[in-house]
N, C-alpha and C positions, 0 to 999 in steps of 0.2 A: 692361476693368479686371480687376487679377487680384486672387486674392483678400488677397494680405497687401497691397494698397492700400486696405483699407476701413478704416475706422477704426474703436476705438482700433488703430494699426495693430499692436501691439507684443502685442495679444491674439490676433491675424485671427496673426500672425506666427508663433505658436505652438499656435496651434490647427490651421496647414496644414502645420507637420511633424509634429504628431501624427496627423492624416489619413495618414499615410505610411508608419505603422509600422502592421503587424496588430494586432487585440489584443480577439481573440473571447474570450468568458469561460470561466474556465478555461483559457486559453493567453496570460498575459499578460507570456510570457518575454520579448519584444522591447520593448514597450512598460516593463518595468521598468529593462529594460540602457539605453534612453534616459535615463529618468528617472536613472537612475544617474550616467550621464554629463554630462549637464544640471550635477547640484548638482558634478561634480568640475568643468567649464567653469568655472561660478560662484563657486567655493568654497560651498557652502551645505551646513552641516552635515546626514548623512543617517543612518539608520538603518532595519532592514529589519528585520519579525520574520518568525516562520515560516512564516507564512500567505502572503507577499510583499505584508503594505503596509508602505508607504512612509510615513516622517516625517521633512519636512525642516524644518531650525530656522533662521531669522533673527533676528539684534537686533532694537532698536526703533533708529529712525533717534535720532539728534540731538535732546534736547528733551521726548522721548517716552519715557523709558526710564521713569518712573512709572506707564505703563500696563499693564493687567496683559495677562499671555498670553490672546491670538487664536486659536483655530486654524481654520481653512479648511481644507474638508472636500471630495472630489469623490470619484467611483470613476473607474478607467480601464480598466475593460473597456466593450465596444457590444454591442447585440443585433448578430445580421450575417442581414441579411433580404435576399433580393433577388429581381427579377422573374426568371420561369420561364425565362425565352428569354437572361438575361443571362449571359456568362460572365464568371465571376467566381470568383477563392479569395479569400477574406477572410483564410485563414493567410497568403499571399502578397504578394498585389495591395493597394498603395497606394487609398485612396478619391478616386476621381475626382470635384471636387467642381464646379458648375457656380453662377454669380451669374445668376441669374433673375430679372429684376428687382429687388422690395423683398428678396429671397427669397436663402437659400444653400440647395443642395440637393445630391444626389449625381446620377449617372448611374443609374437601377434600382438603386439601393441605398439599405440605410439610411447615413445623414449621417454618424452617431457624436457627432453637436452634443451626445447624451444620452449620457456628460456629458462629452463632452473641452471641453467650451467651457469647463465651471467647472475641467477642470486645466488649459489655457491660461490664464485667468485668474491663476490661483495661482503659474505659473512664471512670470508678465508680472510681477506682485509680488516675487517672489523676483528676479527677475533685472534687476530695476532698483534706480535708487540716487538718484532725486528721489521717491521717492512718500515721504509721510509713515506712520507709522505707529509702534506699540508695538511689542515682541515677539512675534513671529509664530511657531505651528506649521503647517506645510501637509501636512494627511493626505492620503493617496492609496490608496484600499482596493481591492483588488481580489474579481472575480466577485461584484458585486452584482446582476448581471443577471440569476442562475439559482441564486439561492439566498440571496444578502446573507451568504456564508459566507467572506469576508476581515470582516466587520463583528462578525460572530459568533465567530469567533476574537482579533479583539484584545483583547490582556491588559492587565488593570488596572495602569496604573502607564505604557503605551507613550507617553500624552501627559500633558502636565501643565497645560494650561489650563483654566480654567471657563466658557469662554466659546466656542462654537460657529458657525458661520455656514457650513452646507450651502449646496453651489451648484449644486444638481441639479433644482430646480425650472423650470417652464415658461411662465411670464409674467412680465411683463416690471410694476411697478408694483402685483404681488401678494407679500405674505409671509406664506408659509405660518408655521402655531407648531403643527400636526399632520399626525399621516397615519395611517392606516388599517394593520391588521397583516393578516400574510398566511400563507396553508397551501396546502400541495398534495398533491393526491390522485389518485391511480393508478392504472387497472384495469388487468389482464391476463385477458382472455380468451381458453380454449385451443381450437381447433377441429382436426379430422380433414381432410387434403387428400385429396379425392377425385380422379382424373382426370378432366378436363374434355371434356364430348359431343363426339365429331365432329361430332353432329345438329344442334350450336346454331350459329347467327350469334352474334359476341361483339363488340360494344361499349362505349367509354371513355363513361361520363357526367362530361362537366368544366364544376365548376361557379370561377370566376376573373372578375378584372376589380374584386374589391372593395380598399376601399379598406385595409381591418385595422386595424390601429392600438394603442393601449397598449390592457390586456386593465382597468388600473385606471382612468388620467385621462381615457378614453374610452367607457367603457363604456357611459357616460349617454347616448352619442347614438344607440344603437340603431342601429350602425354592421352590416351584415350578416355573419352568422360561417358561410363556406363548409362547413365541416363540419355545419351543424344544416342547413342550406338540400340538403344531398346527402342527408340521411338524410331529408327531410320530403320528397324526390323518391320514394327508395325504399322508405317505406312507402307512397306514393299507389302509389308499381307493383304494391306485393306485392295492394294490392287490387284489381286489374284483371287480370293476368297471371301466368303462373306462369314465374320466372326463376330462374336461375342467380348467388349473388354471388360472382368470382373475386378479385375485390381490392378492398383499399379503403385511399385513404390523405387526409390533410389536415391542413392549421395544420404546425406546427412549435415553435416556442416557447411555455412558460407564459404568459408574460406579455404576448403577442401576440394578439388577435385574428384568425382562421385567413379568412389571403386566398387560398387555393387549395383544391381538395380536388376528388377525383377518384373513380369507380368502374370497375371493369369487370365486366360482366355477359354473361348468355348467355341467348341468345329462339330460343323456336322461331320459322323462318324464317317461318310467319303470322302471327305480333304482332310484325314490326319495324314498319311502317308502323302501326298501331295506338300503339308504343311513342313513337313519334314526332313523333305529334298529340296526346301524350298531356302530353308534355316540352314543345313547344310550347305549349301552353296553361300549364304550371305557368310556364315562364319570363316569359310575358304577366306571370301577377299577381307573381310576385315582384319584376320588374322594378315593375311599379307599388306593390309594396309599399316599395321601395328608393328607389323615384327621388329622395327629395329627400338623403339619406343617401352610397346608392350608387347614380349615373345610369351608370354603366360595368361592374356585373353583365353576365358572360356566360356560360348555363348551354346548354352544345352535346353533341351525341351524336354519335359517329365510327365506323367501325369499324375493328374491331383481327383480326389475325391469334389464331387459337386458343390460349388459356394451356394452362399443364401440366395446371396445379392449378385445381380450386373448394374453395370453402369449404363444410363438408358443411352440410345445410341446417336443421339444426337448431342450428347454431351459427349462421351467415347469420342466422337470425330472432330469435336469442336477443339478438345485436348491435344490429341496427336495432331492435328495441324498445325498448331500453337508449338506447341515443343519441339516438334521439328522445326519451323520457322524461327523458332527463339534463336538470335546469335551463339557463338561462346569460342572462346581462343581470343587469339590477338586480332586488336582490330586498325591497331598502326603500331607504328614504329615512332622514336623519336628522330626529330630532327636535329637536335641538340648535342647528342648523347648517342654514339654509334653502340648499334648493338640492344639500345634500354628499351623494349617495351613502353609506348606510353601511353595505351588503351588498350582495357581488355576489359572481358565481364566471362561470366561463371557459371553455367548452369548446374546449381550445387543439388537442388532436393527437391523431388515429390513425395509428396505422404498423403497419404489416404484419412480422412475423419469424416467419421457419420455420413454428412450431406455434401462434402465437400474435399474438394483436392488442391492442397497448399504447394505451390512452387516457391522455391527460394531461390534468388540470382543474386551477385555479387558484381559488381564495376568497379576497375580501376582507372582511375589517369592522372599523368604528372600534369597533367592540365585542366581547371576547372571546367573550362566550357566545354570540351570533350568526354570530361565524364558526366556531365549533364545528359549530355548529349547521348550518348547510349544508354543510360540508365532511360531514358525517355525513349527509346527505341526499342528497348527490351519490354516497357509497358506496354508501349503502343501494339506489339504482337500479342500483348496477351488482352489488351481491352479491345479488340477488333475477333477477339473469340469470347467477348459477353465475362471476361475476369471482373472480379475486384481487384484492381492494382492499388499497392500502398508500397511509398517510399519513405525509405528514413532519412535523417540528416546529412548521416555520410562525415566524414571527417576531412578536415583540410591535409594536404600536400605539402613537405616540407621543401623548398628550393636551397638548393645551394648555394654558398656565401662565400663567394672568391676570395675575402679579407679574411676568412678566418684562422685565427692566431692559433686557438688548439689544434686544427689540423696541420700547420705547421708544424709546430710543435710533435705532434703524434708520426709526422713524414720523417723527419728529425730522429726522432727514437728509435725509428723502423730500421731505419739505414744505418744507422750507429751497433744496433742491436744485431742484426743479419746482412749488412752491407749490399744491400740490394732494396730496388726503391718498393715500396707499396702501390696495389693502384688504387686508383682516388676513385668513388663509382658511384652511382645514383643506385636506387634498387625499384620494382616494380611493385615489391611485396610494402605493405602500411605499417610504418613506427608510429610510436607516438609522438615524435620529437616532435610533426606539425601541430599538434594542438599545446605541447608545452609550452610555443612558442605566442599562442594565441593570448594566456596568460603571463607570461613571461617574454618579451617580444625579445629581450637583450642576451637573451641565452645567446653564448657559444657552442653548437654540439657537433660532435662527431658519433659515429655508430661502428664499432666492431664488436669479432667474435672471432669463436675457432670454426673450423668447416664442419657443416649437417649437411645431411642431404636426407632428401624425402619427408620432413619436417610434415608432419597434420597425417600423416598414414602411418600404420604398421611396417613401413622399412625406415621408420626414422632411424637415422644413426650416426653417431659422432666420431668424426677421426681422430682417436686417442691421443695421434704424438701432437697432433695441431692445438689442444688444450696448453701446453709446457710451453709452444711459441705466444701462443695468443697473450699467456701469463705473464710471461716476461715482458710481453709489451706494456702492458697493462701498468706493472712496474713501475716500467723504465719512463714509461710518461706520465706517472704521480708525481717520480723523483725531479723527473725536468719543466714540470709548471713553473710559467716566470713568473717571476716574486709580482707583486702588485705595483 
């Protein structure tokens, strides 16, 4: 079976030529020039501000013209994750995607189901002429992946409805009415490159094999973050052995969970064998600390040809005690909201440049002063080891609106449509509905979707039959928006 045979097909249909076009964030010139083309195929009125989103307009069909404006909301950029060994350009290369059973997934790559599903959706809309509905806007924002900075530039006045319906969510039978707002925070640490010993043996410590995952909607599962797991190797070493650290790299994304990370180090040639039983035993318990989480953790030592460079050693130590001390996982719960995560932060990446080693961190929380509050906690461990810390703006939080009439409405549809109620849920992961609301304070929103899992890594993958309920919903609460 291929994939535009799934049903609804005319969703599956548009969703595998947006798999086709690149569209990492921050490079979402191909993926707009489609969209572009699309509404001239179509005739469907379009409009582009300067940020590059996209707003296309349709009537309301026949009958419906009393309903007020819709708009449907998705981004069209993807995280682009992929496994070590794969080759792949993500500016390039179409998404190879493969039907696994219940399952859609990619080749070692991420999907892009987060979110091209909900702009498939919204062109299945637009580009048919039996669905029922009101007057329709369908936004299309760009780089929400690595900053929500298409969200944060539209201007007041770009759409004209009150009434919202984000399709960026991840279960399929859940509607979201909140999410959690987010900040990010940066060290730069500057070290001295020394020449590196003839006298050492030098060594890759690679720790891989985890699963990663969203750095927000996952966070709760204590999913293993290769970066904290490499550095909790080498400060066990620093207390055993006297080494050399020449590199150090891992994660990639904010808002990803870091599934790789790597070291290279230098041992005098009588503590290899030492070093080795020593990594041996750490891998034992982390694997049984993993197992039910991450059972495919793999933390292995190689060795490598001599680097140029070491990192001089009182930068080396200044690091590892910094990243090991850096927090990362949940840092509370909600009170609110049983079950919601509602602070957390990320240890997503270190990277290596010239003079200097960039850490990337991520915070979440459904509450401002709490993510202040750790985003300032997370500096504070890296300016207490001589960092450059810089923080960004961070995005507001969206709360939920006990009055709201679309989620009535959408509760309404659900139970009508599968006789069984929906549950109503906050999420931990950042929409953008908070800042639409910043410009638009009178929006109505609600957020669904059909079910993903592992969204921002290589097992992204969507539940095929859950797209045909999700649709139907979708539907059924165009057809039941009350009149004005």
């Amino acid at each position: 079976m291929k994939i535009t045979d799934l049903k609804p097909q005319i969703v599956w249909k548009f969703f595998h030529q947006i798999t086709q076009v690149p569209r990492p964030s921050k490079k979402e010139g191909r993926i707009i020039e489609y969209l572009e083309t699309f509404a001239g195929t179509y005739h469907i009125a379009i409009k582009k501000d300067a940020a590059g989103n996209i707003l296309m307009s349709k009537p309301a069909t026949p009958g419906y013209e009393n309903l007020p404006v819709v708009i449907l909301q998705s981004h069209i950029d993807m995280v682009c994750e992929k496994n070590k060994a794969k080759v792949f350009d993500f500016e390039k290369d179409p998404i190879q995607t493969i039907i696994d059973g219940d399952w859609l997934r990619a080749d070692e790559t991420t999907l892009g189901a987060d979110n091209g599903v909900g702009v498939a959706a919204e062109l299945a809309i637009l580009a048919s002429d039996d669905i029922e509905h009101g007057p329709l806007e369908c936004l299309f924002t760009v780089d929400e992946e690595t900053g929500l900075t298409g969200a944060k530039a539209l201007e007041a006045g770009f759409m004209t409805g009150n009434i919202l319906l984000n399709l960026d969510s991840e279960d399929e039978g859940e509607i979201f009415v909140g999410c959690a707002g987010g900040k990010g925070t940066q060290a730069e640490l500057y070290y001295t490159s020394l020449p590196a010993s003839p006298e050492l043996d030098y060594f890759r410590i690679d720790v891989k094999g985890l699963n990663g995952g969203h750095s927000g909607s996952e966070i709760h599962k204590g999913l293993g973050n290769a970066n904290k797991i490499l550095v909790r190797f080498l400060y066990l070493l620093k207390t055993d052995v006297d080494f050399t650290l020449c590199a150090i790299e891992g994660g990639n994304l904010h808002n990803a969970i870091a599934r790789e990370a790597y070291a290279v180090i230098g041992l005098h040639p009588e503590n290899r064998e030492e070093v080795r039983a020593l990594l041996n035993h750490f891998a034992a318990r982390i694997e049984n600390e993993l197992k039910h989480v991450d059972p495919k953790v793999q933390i292995g030592m190689q060795s490598v040809d001599k680097p140029d460079k070491q990192i001089d050693p009182q930068s080396a130590e200044k690091l590892i005690y910094a990243l090991y001390a850096c927090p990362h996982g949940v840092i509370g719960m909600s009170h609110d909201i049983e079950g919601l995560v509602e602070t957390s932060t990320n240890l997503a990446s270190v990277k290596m440049e010239d003079d200097r080693i960039l850490i990337g961190t991520s915070q979440r929380s459904s509450i401002e002063s709490a993510k202040e509050s750790i985003a300032n906690q997370v500096a504070s461990t890296f300016l207490l080891a001589g960092a450059v810390v810089t923080q960004g703006d961070g995005y507001p939080g969206w709360a939920p609106n006990p009055d709201s009439q679309i989620l009535k409405v959408a509760k309404d549809s659900y139970r009508q449509l599968f006789g069984k109620e929906p549950k109503i849920m906050a999420i931990h992961a950042g929409l953008e509905c908070g800042l639409f609301l910043e410009k638009y304070p009178y929006l109505d929103m609600i957020s669904f979707g059909p079910t993903l899992r592992d969204v921002h890594s290589p097992n992204e993958r969507i539940r095929i039959d859950t797209v045909e309920l999700w649709w139907q919903h979708l539907l059924c609460l165009l057809k039941n928006i009350p009149a004005k």
